[in-house]
N, C-alpha and C positions, 0 to 999 in steps of 0.2 A: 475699279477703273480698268478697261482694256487697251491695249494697243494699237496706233492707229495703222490702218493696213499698208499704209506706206511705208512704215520704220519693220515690220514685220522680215525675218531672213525667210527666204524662200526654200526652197531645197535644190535648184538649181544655184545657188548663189555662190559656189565653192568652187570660184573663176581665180587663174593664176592671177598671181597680185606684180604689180611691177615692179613696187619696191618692198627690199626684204630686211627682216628685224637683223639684228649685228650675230646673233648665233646660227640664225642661216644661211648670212653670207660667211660666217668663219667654216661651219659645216660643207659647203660648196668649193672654199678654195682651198680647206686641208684634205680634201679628196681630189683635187688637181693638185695640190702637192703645192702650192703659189704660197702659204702660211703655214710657221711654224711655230710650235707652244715656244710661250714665251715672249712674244712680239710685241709692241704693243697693238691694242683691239682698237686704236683712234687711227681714221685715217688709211681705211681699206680700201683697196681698189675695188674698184666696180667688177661687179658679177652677171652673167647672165642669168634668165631668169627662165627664159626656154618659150615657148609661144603654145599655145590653145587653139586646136582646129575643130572647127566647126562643125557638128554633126549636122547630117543632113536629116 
């Protein structure tokens, strides 16, 4: 059985995503210094995620 070419990743598909898993908003706010070991991981402040410009 194959896959149907709608479900298919493409190779362009590897687009910033908006929301991000809880080790790469901890990764992003212990490199702004915002989270310290320790803390607890519930209940983090929002991160930016950064924006994707358009190749022409």
């Amino acid at each position: 059985m194959t896959i149907h070419k709608s479900l298919r990743i493409k190779t362009g598909a590897n687009k910033m995503r908006n929301v991000l898993k809880r080790d790469e908003r901890l990764a992003i706010l212990q490199k702004d210094g915002r989270w310290e070991e320790g803390k607890s991981v519930y209940g983090l402040p929002k991160t930016k995620t950064g924006a994707v410009k358009k190749k022409k």
